[in-house]
C-alpha positions as CSV (number, residue, x, y, z in Angstrom):
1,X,0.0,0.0,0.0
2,X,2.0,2.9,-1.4
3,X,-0.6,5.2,-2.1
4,X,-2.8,6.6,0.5
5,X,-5.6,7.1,-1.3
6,X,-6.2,3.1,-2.4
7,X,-5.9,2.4,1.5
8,X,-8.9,4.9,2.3
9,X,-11.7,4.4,0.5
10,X,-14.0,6.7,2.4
11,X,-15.9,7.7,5.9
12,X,-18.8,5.0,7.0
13,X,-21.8,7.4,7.2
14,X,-23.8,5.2,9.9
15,X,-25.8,6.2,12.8
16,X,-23.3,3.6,15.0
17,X,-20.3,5.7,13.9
18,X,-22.1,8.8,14.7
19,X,-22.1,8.2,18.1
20,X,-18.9,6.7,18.5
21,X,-17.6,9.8,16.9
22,X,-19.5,11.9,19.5
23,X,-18.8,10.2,22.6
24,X,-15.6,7.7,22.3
25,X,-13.2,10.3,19.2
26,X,-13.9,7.6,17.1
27,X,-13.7,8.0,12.9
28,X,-14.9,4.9,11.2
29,X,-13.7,4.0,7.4
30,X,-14.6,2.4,4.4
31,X,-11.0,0.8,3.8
32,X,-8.9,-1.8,1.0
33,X,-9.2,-5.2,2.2
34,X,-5.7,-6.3,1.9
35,X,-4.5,-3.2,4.2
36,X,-3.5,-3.5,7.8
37,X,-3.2,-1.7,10.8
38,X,-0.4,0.2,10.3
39,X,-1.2,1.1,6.9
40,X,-4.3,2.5,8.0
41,X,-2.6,4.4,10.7
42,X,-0.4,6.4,8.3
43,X,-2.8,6.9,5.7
44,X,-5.1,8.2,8.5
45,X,-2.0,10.4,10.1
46,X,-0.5,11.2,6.0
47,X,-4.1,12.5,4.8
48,X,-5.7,14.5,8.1
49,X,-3.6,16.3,10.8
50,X,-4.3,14.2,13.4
51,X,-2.9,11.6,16.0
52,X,-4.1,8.5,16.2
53,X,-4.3,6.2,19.1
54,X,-5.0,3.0,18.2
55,X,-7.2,1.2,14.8
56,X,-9.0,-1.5,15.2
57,X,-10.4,-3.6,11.6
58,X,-14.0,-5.9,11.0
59,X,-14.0,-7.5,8.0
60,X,-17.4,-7.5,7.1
61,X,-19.4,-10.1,4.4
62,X,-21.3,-9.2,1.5
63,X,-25.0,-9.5,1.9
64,X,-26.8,-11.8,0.0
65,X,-28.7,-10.1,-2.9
66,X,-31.8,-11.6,-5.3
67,X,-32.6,-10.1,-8.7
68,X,-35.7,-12.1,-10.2
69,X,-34.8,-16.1,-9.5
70,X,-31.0,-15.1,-9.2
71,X,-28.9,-15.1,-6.2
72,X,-25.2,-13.5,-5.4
73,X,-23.5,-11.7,-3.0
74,X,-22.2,-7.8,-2.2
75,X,-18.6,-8.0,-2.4
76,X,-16.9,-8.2,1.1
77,X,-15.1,-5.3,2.6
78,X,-13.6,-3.8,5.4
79,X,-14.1,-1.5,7.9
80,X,-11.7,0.3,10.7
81,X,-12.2,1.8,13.8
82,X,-9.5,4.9,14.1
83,X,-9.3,5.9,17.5
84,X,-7.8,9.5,17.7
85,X,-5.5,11.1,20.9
86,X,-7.0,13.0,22.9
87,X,-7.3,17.0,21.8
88,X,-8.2,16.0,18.2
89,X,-11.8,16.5,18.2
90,X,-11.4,19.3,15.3
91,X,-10.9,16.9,13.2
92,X,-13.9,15.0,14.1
93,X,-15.9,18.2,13.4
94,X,-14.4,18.8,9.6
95,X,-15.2,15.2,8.2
């Protein structure tokens, strides 16, 4: 993962992360399945001025989908949990 714009795909726009943003400084992100941790972490740090504290991933599975007598499934994807230090709630504010 050179690039840090194929690690972050893009915020996760839920209520849940909502409220973890409000009351635990939590960002949540839509990110490349095949990145880890510590990509994450500087892709997070490279792109926004920010600290973070720790990142914690879900890998999450692809719903099942019908069209007429057809089945398939979403693709799967991944999700993290950026944790930022404390004194970093501007950033919270500007995504």
């Amino acid at each position: 993962m050179k690039n840090v714009y194929n690690v972050l795909k893009g915020p996760c726009l839920t209520e849940k992360a909502a409220l973890l943003q409000e009351t635990d400084n939590k960002i949540v992100f839509k990110v490349n399945p095949d990145s880890n941790k510590i990509a994450i972490k500087q892709a997070v740090e490279k792109m926004f001025p920010v600290k973070v504290k720790h990142v914690h991933v879900a890998n999450m599975h692809g719903k099942q989908k019908r069209v007429g007598k057809h089945t398939g499934f979403r693709n799967d994807w991944k999700k993290a949990y950026v944790t930022l230090s404390e004194g970093q709630i501007n950033f919270a504010d500007e995504l």
